[in-house]
C-alpha positions as CSV (number, residue, x, y, z in Angstrom):
1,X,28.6,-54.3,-91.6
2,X,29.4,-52.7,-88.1
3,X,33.3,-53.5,-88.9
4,X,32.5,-51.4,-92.5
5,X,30.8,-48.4,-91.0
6,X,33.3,-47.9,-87.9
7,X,36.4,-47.9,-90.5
8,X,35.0,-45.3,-92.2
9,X,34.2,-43.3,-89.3
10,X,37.8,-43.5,-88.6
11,X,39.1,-42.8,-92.0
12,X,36.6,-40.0,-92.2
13,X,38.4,-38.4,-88.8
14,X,41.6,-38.8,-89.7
15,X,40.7,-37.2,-93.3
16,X,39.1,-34.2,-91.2
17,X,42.3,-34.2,-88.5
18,X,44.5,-33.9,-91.7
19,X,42.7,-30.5,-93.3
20,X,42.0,-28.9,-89.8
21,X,45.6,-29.3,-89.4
22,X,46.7,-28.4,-93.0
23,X,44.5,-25.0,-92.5
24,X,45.9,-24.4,-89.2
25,X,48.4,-21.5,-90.2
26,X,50.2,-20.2,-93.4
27,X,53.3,-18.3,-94.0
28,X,52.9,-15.9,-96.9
29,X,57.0,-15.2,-96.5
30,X,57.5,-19.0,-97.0
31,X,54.7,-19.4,-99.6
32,X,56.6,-16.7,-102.0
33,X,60.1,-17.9,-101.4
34,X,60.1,-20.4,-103.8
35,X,59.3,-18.2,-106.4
36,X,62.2,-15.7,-106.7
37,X,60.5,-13.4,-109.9
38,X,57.8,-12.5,-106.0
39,X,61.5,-11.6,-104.3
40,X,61.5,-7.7,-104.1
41,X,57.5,-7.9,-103.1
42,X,58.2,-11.0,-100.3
43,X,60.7,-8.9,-98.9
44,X,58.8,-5.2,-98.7
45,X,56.0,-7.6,-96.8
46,X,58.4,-8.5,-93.8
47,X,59.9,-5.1,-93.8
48,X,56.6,-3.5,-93.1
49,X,55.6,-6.0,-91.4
50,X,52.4,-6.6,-93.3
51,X,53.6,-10.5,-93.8
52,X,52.9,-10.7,-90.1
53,X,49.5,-8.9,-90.8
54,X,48.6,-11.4,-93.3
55,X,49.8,-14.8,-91.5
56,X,46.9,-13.7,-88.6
57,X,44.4,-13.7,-90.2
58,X,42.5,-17.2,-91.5
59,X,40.5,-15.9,-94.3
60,X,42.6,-13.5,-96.9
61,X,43.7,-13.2,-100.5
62,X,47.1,-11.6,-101.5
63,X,47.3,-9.6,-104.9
64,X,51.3,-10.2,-105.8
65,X,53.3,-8.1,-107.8
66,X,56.7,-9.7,-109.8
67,X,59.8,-7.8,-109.7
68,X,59.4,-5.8,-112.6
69,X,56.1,-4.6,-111.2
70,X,57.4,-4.0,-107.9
71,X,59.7,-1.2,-109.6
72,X,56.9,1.7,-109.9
73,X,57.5,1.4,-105.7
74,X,60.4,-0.4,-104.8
75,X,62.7,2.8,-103.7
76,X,60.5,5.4,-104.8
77,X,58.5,6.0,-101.6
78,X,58.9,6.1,-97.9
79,X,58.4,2.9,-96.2
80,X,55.2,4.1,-94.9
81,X,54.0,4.8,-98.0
82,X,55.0,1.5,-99.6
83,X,53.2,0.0,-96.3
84,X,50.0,1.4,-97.8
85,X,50.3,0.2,-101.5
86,X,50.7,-3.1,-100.3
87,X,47.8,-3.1,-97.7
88,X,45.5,-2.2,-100.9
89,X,46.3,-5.3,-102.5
90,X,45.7,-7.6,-99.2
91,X,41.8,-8.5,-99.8
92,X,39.8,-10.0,-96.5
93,X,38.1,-12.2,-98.5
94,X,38.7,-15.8,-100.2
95,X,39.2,-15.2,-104.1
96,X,40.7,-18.1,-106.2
97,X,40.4,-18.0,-109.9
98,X,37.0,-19.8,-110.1
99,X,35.1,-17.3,-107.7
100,X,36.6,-14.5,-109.7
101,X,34.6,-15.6,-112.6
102,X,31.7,-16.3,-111.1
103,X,31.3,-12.9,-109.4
104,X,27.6,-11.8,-108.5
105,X,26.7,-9.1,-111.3
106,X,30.1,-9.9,-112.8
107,X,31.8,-7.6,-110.0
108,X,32.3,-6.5,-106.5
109,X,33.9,-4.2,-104.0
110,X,36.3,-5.8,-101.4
111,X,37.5,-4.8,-98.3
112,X,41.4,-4.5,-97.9
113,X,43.8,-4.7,-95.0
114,X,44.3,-0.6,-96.0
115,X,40.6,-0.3,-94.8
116,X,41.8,-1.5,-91.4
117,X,44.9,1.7,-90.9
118,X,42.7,3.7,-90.4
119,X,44.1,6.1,-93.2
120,X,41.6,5.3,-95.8
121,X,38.9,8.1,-96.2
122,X,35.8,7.4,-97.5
123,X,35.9,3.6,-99.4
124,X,39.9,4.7,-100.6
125,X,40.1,1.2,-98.6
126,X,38.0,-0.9,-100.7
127,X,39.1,-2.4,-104.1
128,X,36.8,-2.9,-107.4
129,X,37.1,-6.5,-108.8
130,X,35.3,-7.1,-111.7
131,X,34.7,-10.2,-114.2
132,X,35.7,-8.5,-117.7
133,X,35.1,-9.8,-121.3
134,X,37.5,-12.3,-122.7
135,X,38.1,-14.1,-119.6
136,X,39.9,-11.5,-118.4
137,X,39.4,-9.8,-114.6
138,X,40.6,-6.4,-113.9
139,X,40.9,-4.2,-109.9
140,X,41.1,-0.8,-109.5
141,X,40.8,1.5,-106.8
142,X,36.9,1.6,-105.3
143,X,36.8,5.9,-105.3
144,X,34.3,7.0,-108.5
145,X,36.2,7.4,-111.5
146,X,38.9,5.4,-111.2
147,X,39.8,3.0,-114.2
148,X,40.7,-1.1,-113.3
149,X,44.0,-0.4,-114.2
150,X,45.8,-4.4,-112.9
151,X,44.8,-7.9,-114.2
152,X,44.9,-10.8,-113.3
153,X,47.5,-13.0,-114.3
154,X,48.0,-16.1,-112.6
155,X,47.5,-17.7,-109.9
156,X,50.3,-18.6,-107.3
157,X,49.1,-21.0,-104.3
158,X,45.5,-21.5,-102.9
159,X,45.1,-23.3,-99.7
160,X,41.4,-23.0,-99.3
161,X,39.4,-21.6,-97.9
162,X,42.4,-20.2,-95.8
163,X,44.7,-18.1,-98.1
164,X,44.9,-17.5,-102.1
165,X,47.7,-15.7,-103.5
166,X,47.2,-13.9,-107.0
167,X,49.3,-12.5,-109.4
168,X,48.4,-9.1,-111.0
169,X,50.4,-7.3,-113.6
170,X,50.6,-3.8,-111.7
171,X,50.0,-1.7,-108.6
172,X,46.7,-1.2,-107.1
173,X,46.7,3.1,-107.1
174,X,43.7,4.3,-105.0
175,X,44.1,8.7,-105.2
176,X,46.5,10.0,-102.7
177,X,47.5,6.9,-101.5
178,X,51.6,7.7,-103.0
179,X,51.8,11.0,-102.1
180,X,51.0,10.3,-98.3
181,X,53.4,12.1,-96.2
182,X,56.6,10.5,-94.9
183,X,56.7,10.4,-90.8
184,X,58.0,14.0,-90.1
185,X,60.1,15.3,-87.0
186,X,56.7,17.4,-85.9
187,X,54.6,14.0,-86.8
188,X,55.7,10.8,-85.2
189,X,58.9,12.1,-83.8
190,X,56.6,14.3,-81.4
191,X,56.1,11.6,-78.9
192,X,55.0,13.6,-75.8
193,X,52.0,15.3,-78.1
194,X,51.0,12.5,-79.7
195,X,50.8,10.2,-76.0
196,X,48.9,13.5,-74.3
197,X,46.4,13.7,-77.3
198,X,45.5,10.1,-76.6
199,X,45.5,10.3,-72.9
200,X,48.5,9.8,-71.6
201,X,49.7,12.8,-70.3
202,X,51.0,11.4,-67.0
203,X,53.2,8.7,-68.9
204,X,54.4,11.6,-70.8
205,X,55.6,13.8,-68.2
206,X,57.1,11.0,-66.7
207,X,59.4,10.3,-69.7
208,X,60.1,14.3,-70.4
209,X,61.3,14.7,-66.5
210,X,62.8,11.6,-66.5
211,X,64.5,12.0,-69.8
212,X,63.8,8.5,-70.7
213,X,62.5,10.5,-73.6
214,X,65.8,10.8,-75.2
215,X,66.1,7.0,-75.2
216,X,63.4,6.7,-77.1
217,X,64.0,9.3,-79.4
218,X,67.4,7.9,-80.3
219,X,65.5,4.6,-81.7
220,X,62.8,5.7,-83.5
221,X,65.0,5.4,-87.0
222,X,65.6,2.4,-86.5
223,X,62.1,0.9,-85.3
224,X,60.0,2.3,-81.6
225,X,57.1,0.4,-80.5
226,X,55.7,2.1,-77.3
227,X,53.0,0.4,-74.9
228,X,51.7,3.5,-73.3
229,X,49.1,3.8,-69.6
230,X,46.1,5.6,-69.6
231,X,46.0,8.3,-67.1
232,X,43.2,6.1,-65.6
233,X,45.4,3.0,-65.5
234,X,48.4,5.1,-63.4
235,X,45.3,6.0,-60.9
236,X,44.4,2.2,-61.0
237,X,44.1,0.5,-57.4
238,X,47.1,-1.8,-57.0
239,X,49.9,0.4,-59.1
240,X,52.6,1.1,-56.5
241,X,53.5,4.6,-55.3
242,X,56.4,5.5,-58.2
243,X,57.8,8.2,-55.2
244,X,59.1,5.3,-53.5
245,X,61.1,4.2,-56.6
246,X,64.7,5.0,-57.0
247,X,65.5,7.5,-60.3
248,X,67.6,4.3,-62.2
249,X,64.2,2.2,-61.2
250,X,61.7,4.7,-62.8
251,X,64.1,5.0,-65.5
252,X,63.9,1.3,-66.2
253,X,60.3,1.0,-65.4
254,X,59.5,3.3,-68.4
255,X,62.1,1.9,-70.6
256,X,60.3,-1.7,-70.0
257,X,57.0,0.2,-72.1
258,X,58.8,0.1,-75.2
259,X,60.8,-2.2,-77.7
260,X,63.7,-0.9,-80.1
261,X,61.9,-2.3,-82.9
262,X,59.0,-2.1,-84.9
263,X,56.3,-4.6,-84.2
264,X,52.7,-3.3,-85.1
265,X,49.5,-5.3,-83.8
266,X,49.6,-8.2,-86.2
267,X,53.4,-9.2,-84.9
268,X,52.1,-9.0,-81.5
269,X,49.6,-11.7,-82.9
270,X,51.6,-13.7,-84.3
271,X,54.9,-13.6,-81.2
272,X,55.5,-16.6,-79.4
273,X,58.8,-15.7,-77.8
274,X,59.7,-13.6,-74.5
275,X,60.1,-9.8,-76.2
276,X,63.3,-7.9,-75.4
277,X,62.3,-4.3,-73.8
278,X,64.6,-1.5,-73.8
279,X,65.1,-1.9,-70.7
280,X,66.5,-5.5,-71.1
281,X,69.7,-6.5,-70.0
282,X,70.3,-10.0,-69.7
283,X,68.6,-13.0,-70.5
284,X,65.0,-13.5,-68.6
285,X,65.3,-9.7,-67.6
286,X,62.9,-7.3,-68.3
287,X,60.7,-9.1,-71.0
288,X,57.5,-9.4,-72.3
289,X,55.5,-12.0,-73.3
290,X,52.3,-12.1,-75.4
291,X,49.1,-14.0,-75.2
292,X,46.1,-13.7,-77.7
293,X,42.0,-13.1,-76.9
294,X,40.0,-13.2,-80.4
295,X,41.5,-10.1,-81.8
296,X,42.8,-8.8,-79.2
297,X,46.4,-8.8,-77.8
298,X,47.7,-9.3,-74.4
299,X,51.0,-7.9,-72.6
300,X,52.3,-10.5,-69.4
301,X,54.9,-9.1,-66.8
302,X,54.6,-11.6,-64.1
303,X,52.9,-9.5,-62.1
304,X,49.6,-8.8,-63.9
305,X,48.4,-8.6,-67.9
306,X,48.1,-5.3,-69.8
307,X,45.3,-5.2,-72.8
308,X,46.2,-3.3,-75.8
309,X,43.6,-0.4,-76.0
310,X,44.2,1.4,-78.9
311,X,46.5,1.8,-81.6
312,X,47.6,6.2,-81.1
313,X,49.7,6.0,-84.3
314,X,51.2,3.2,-86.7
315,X,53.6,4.6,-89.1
316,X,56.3,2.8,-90.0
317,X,59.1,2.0,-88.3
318,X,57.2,3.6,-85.4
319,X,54.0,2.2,-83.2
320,X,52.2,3.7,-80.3
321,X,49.5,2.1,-78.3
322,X,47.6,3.2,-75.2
323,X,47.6,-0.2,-72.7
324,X,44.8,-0.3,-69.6
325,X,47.1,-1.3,-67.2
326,X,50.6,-0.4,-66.0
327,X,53.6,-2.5,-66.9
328,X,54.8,-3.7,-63.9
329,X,58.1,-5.8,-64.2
330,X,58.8,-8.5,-61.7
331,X,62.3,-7.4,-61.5
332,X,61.2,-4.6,-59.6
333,X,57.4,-5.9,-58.1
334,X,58.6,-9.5,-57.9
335,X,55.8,-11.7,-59.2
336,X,52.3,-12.3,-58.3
337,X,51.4,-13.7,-55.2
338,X,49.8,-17.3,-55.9
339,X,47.1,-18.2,-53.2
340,X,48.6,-19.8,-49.7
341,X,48.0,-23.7,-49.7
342,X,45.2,-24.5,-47.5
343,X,46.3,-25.9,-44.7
344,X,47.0,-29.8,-44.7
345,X,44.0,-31.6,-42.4
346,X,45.5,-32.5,-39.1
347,X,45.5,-36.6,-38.8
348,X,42.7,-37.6,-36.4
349,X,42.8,-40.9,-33.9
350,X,40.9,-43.6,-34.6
351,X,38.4,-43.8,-32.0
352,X,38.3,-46.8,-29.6
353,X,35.5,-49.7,-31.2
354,X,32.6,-50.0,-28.4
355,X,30.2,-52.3,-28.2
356,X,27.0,-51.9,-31.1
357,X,24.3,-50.2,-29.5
358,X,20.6,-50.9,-30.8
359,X,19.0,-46.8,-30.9
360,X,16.0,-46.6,-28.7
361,X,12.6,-46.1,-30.1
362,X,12.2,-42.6,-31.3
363,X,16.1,-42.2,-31.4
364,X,17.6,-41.2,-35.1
365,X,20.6,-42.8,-36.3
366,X,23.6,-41.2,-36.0
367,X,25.6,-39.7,-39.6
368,X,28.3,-41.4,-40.8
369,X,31.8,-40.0,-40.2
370,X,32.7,-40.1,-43.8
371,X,32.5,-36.6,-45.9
372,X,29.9,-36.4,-48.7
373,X,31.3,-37.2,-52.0
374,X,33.2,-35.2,-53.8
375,X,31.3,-33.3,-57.6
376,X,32.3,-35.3,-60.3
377,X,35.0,-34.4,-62.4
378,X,34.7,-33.2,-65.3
379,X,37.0,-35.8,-67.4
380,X,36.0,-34.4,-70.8
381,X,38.6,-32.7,-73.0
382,X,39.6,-29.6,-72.3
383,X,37.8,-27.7,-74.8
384,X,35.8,-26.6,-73.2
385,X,38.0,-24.0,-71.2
386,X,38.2,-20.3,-73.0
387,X,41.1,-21.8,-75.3
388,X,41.4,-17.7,-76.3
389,X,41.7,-16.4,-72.8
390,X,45.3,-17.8,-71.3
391,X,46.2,-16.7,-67.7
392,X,49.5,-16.7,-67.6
393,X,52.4,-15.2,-69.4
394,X,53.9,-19.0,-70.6
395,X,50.9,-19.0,-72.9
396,X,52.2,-16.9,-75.8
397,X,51.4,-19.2,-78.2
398,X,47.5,-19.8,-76.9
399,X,45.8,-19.3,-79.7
400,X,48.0,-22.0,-81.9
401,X,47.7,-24.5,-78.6
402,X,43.9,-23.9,-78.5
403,X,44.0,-25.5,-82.0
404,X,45.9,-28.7,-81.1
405,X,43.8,-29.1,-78.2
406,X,40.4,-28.9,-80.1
407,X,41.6,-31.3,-82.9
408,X,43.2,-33.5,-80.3
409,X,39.2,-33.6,-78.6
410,X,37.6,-33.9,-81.9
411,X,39.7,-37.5,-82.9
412,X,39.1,-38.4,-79.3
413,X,35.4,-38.3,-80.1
414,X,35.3,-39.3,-83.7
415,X,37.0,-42.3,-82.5
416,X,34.5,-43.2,-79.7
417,X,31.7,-43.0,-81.8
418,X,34.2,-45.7,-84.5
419,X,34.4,-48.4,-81.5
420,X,30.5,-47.1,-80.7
421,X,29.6,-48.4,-84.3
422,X,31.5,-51.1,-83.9
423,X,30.8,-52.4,-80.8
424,X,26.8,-52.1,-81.9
């Protein structure tokens, strides 16, 4: 009987090891890559960068659009404004084709990735899914009046509860949302107004009178991510006096706060490589590296970590944050000072034996010459550590370690308690 229940304890782990690994991560570029009708949508997604959107978050549905329905967009509009048409059919919620007909009331309003730009007025970010006669289940745009102009169609892939991909026969169209206004040289291209409306006027001065401003300028076309210091963070205590910095050194310190490329917040997420800067130029020089916190992202130098504060504009092929810290590059501060060793115990004689001396009444005994024990250590798994919070820059990939290391404790302790059974 104890032989029975402690082999299926261990089938049960390995059964719970195998869907806690299977739900670990999906790849919504791979997912739609076998289907090649999904080829002008799957490759919109990665241009915009929305793929890496949707691969960080754990709980999502993806409304698809085939080829032929991709052509009311595909070429029509600005980037930017593609961006947004896709965001509206990016639901944060878990819909497979049984919970669509089983909605509460027969329909609901769901909250898109769109909601989360920022650009969405009112509930413009929110899409109406509703359970229709016939079997059939149409979306349309949440803002009063609108008609559920898409339907489902089919589904694509589920991996549940993770990510369910949909196919609908048309565009999502909430009002406005195509005739958005393309990045303009007076909107995104006007860097200095946009960093000293956000506070970050001294970053901006710096770039105008170093005309490191040029540089970035010259790449925005192409893709510009910028990781911009507060005013408070260039007052912070422990930022070196830039006076003492060379020109070509300032120049490259503010070229190491932005990449010639577009990577908005949910790349950052999902990066697990050393990031090229614009002011890289070799290998291992002037790079970044990313860590994760929850939601939050996480710049390493070597010298110290930079949060990402807020997001000043996100237009693509162009990104701005405000960071809390400067970036301070080791090639220029060299790297972090770890603490100094304590000092190795110097060895002591052993003292000469003399005779045992009975103590005299009243006389206490003497202490031992060995130290007190040491705490016991904690020999547990490591789970217990902040798995979210790394402390160094070689943790780019924390939050996907943080899941190996939890699954790796939990069949450590599904197994004990097998032998547990079985030993009993």
């Amino acid at each position: 009987m104890a032989v029975s229940r402690a082999f299926s304890l261990f089938a049960f782990t390995l059964s719970l090891l195998a869907v806690a690994y299977t739900v670990s991560g999906h790849n919504i570029t791979q997912i739609l890559s076998d289907t090649p009708e999904y080829s002008s949508f799957n490759s919109y997604l990665s241009q915009t960068k929305l793929a890496d959107e949707i691969n960080s978050r754990t709980t999502i549905t993806v409304l698809v659009l085939n080829n032929g329905a991709m052509s009311a967009l595909a070429g029509k509009h600005p980037l930017s404004v593609v961006k947004n048409a896709l965001s509206l059919l990016v639901l944060l919620d878990y819909y497979d084709p049984l919970k669509l007909h089983q909605l509460s009331k027969g329909s609901t309003l769901t909250t898109t990735l769109y909601q989360t730009t920022g650009h969405a007025p009112g509930n413009l970010g929110f899409v109406n899914v509703t359970d229709l006669k016939g079997g059939k289940v149409g979306f349309g745009s949440a803002a009063p009046g609108s008609k559920l102009d898409s339907s489902y169609t089919k589904s694509v892939k589920q991996i549940p509860y993770n990510i369910s991909v949909l196919e609908i026969n048309a565009p999502i169209i909430a009002p406005g949302i195509l005739t958005a206004p393309a990045p303009s040289s007076g909107g995104v291209n006007n860097i200095t107004g946009l960093l000293e409306k956000a506070g970050c006027k001294t970053f901006a001065n710096l770039l105008v009178s170093s005309g490191v401003l040029k540089t970035y300028e010259s790449t925005v076309e192409k893709g510009l991510t910028v990781f911009a210091p507060s005013d408070e963070a260039f007052k912070a205590k422990g930022v070196p006096d830039l006076t003492n910095l060379t020109q070509a050194e300032v120049v490259s310190l503010l070229e190491y706060h932005a990449l010639a490329e577009y990577k908005p917040k949910g790349s950052l997420k999902n990066n697990k490589d050393a990031i090229s800067t614009l002011a890289t130029n070799g290998a291992g020089k002037y790079d970044l590296t990313t860590s994760t916190s929850g939601d939050e992202v996480i710049l390493h130098t070597g010298v110290g970590p930079s949060r990402l504060a807020d997001t000043v504009v996100d237009e693509t092929p162009v990104v701005i944050f405000t960071v809390d810290n400067v970036l301070l590059p080791t090639e220029l501060f060299g790297k972090s000072p770890s603490p100094a060793p304590a000092p190795a115990p110097e060895p002591v004689s052993a003292p000469t034996p003399s005779p045992a001396k009975s103590p005299s009444p009243g006389e206490a005994p003497s202490p031992t010459a060995a130290s007190p024990p040491a705490p016991p250590v904690d020999e547990s798994s490591p789970e217990g550590a902040p798995s979210d919070s790394p402390t160094s820059s070689e943790n780019s990939n924390a939050k996907n370690a943080a899941f190996h290391v939890k699954a790796s404790a939990l069949f450590t302790a599904l197994v004990a308690l097998a032998a547990t059974s079985l030993l009993s």
